[in-house]
C-alpha positions as CSV (number, residue, x, y, z in Angstrom):
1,X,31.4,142.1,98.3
2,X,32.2,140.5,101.3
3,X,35.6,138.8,102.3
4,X,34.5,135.5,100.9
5,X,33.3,137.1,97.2
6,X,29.5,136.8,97.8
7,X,27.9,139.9,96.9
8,X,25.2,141.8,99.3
9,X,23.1,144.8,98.8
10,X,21.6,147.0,101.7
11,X,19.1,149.8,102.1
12,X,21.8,152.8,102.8
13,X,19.4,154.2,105.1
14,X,19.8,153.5,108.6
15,X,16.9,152.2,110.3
16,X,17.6,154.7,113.4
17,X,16.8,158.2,111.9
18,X,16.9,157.4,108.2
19,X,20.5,159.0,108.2
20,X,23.1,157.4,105.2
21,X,25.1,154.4,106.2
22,X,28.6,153.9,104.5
23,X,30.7,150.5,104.7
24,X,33.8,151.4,106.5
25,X,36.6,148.7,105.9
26,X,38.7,149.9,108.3
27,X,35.6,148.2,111.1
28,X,35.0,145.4,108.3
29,X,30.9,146.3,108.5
30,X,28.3,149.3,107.7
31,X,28.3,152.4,110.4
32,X,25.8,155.2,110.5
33,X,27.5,158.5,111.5
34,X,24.9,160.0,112.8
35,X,24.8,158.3,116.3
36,X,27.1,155.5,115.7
37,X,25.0,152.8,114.8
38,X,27.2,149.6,113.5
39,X,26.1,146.8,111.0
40,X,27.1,143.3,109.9
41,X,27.7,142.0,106.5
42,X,24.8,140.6,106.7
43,X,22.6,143.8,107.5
44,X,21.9,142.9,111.1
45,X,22.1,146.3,113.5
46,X,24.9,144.8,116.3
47,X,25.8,147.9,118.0
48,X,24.4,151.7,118.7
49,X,20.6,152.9,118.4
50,X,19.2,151.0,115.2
51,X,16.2,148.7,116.3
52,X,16.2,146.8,113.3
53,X,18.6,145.4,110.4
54,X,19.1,147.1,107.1
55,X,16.4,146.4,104.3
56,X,18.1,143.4,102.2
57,X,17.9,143.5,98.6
58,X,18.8,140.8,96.1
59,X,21.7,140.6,94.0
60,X,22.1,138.2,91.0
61,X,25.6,138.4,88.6
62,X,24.3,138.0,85.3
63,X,27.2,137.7,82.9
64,X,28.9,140.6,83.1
65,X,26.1,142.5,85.0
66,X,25.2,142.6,88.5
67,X,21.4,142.8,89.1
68,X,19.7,144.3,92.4
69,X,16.0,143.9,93.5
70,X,13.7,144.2,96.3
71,X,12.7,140.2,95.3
72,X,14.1,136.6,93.4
């Protein structure tokens, strides 16, 4: 969820060496540990070794469930 509410859903694999990311809200965005790779709330790789953003996934809130897939 980001600051604003909306909710997002990432790949948790980084797109560096396939190592897990973890949000970190101490940074406010997703880091990789494995060589430091940093990315936005909106999946985009902004700092480190990743070449491209995180895989995006949908997420719809359907009454009191939250729904995520690879497409609307």
């Amino acid at each position: 969820r980001t600051p604003a509410g909306e909710l997002r859903a990432f790949s948790a694999v980084c797109t560096h060496l396939n190592c897990t990311v973890q949000y970190r809200p101490d940074l406010s965005h997703i880091w990789c540990a494995c060589h430091n790779g940093h990315f936005d709330l909106t999946g985009k790789n902004i700092a480190g070794p990743p070449p491209r953003p995180l895989e995006t996934f949908v997420v719809n809130a359907r009454g009191n469930q939250i729904v995520v897939s690879k497409s609307a």
